[in-house]
N, CA, C and O atoms as a GROMACS GRO file, in nm:
protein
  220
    1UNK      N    1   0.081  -0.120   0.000
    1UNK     CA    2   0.000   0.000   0.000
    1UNK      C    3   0.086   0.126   0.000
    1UNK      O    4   0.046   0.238  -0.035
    2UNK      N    5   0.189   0.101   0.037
    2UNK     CA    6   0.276   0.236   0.068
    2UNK      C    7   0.329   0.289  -0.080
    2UNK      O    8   0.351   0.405  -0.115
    3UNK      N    9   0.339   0.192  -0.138
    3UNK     CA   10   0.410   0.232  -0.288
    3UNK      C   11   0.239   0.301  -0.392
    3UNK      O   12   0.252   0.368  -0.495
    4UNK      N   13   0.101   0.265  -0.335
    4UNK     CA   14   0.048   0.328  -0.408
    4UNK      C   15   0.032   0.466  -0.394
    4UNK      O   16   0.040   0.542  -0.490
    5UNK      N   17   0.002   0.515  -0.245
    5UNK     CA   18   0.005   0.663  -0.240
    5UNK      C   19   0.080   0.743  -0.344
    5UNK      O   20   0.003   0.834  -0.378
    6UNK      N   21   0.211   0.754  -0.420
    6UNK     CA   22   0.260   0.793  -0.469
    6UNK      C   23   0.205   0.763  -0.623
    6UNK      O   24   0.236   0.848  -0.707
    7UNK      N   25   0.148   0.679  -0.655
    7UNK     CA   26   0.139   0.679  -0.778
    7UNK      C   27  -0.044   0.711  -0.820
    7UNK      O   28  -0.104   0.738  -0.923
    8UNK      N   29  -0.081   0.691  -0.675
    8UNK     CA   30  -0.239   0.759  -0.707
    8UNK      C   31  -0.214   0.954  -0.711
    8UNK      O   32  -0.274   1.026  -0.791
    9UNK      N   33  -0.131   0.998  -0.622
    9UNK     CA   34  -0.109   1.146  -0.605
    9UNK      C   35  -0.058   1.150  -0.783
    9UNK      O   36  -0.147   1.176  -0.864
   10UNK      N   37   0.032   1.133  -0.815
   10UNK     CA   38   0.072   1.190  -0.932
   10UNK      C   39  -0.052   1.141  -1.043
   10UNK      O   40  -0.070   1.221  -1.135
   11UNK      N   41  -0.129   1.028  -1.043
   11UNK     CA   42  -0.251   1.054  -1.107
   11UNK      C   43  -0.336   1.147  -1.113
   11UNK      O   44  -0.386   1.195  -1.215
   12UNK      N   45  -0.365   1.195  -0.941
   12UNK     CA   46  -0.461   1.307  -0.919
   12UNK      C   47  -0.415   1.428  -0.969
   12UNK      O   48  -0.504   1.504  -1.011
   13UNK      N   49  -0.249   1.484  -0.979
   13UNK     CA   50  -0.219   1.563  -0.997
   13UNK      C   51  -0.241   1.569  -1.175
   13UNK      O   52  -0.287   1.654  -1.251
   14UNK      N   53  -0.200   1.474  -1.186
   14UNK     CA   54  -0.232   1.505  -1.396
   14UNK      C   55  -0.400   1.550  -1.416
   14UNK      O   56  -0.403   1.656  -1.478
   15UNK      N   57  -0.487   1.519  -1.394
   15UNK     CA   58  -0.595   1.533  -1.380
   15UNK      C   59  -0.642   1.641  -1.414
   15UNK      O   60  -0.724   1.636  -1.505
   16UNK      N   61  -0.607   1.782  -1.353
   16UNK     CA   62  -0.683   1.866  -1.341
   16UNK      C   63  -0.644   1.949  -1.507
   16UNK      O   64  -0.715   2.029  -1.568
   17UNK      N   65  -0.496   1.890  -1.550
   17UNK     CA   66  -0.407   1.916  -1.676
   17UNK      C   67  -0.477   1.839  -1.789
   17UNK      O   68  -0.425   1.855  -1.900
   18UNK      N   69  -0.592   1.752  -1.782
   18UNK     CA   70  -0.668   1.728  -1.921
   18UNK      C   71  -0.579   1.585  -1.953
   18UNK      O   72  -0.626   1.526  -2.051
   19UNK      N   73  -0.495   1.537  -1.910
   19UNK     CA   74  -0.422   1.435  -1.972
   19UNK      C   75  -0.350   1.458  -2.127
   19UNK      O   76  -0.389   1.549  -2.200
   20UNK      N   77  -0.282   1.399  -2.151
   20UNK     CA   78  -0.202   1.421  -2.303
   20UNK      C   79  -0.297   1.475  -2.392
   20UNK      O   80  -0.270   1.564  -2.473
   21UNK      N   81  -0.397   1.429  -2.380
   21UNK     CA   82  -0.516   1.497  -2.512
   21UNK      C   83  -0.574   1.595  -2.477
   21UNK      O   84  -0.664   1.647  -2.543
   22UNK      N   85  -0.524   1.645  -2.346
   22UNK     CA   86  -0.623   1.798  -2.316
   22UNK      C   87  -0.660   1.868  -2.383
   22UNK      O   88  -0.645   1.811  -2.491
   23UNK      N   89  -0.717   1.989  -2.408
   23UNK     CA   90  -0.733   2.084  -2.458
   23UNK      C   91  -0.609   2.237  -2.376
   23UNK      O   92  -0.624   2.293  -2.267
   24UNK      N   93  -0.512   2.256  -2.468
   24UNK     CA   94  -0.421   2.342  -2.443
   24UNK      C   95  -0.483   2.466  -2.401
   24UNK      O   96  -0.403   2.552  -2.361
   25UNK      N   97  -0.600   2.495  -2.402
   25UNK     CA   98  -0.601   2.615  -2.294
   25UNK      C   99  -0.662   2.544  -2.150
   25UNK      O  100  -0.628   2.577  -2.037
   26UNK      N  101  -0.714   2.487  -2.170
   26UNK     CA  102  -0.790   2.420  -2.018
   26UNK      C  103  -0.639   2.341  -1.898
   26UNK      O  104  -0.641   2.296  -1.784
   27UNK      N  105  -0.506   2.364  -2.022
   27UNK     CA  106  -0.401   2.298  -1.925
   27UNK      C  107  -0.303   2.414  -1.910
   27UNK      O  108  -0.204   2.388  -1.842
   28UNK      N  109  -0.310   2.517  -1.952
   28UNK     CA  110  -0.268   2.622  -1.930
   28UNK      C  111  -0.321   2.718  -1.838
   28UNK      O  112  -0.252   2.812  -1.800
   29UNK      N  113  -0.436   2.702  -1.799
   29UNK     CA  114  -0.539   2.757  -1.716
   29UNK      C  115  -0.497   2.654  -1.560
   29UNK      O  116  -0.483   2.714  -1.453
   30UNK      N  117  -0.482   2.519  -1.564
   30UNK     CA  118  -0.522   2.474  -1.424
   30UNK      C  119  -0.353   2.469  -1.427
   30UNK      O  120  -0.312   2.410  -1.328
   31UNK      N  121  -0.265   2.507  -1.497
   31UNK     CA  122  -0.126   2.438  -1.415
   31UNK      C  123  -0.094   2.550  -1.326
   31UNK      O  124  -0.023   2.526  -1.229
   32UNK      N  125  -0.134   2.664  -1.343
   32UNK     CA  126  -0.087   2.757  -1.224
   32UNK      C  127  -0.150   2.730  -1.106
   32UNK      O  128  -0.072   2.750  -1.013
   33UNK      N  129  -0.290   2.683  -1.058
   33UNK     CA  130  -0.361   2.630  -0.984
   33UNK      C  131  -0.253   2.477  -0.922
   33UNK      O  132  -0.210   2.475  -0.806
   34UNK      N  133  -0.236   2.405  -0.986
   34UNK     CA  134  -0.190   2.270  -0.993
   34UNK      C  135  -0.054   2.323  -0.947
   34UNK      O  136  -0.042   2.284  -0.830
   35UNK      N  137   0.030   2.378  -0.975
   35UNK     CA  138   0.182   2.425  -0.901
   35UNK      C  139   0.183   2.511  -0.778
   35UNK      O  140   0.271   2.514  -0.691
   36UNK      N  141   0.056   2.590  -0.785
   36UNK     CA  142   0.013   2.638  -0.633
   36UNK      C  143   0.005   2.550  -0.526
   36UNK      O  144   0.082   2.544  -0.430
   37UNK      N  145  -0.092   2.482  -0.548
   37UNK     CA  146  -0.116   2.327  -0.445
   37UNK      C  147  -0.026   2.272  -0.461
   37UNK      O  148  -0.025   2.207  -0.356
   38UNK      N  149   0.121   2.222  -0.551
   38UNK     CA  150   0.208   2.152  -0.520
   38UNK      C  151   0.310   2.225  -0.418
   38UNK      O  152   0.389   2.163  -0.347
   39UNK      N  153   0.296   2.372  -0.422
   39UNK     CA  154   0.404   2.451  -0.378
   39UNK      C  155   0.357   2.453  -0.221
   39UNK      O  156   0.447   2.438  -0.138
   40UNK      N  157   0.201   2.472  -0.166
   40UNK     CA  158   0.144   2.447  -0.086
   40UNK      C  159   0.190   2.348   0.025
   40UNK      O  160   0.215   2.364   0.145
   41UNK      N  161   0.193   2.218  -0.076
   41UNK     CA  162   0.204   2.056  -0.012
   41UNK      C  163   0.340   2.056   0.045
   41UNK      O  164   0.368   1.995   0.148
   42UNK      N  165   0.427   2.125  -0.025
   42UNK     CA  166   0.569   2.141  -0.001
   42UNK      C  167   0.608   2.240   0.113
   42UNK      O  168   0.669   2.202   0.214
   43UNK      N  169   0.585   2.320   0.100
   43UNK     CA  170   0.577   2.464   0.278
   43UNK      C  171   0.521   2.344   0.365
   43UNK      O  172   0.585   2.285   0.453
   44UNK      N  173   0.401   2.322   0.329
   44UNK     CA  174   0.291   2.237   0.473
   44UNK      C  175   0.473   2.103   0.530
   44UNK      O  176   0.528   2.080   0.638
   45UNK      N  177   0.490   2.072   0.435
   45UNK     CA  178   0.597   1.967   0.464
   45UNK      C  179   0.722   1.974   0.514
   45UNK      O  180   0.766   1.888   0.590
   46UNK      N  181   0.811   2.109   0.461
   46UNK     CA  182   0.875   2.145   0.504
   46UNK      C  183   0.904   2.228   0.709
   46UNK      O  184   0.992   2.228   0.795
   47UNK      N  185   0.731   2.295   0.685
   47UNK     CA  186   0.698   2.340   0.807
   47UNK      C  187   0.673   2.213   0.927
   47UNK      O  188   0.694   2.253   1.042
   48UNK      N  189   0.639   2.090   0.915
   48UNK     CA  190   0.608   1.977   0.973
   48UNK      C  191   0.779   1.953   0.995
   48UNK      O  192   0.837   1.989   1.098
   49UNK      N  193   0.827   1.906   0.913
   49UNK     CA  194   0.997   1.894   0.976
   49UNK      C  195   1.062   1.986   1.035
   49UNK      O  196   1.152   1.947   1.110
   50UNK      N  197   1.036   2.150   1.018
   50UNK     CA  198   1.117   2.220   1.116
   50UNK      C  199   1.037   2.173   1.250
   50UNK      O  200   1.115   2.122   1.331
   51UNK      N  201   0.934   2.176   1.284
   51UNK     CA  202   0.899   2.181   1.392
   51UNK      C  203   0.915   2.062   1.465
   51UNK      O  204   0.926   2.062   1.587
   52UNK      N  205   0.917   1.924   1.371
   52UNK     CA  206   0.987   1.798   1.422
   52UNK      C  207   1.159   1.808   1.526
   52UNK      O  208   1.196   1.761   1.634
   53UNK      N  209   1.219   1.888   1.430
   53UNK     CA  210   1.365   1.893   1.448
   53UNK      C  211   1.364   2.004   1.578
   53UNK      O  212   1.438   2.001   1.677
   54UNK      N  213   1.287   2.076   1.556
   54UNK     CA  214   1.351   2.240   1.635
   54UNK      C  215   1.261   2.223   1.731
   54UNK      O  216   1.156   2.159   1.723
   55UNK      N  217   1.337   2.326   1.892
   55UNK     CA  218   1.303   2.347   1.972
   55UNK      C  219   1.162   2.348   2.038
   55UNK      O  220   1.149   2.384   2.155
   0.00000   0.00000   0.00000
């Protein structure tokens, strides 16, 4: 089970991008959305380990 989390997330993440046959404005429209929430997931994660490590 541990090895699917990773490969269902990067499914969910293509998703909102139309898949290979998208329509090029509808994937130009959600990837700034879609790199927000990745940039999101990444602070939330980074912030969880400082506070693991630090004082």
């Amino acid at each position: 089970m541990v090895r699917w989390a990773p490969l269902k997330a990067a499914y969910v993440r293509s998703q909102p991008l139309g898949g290979p046959d998208g329509d090029l404005a509808t994937r130009a429209v959600a990837a700034p959305a879609l790199l927000a929430n990745l940039l999101a997931d990444r602070l939330a994660a980074g912030e969880l380990a400082i506070r693991a490590y630090g004082p």
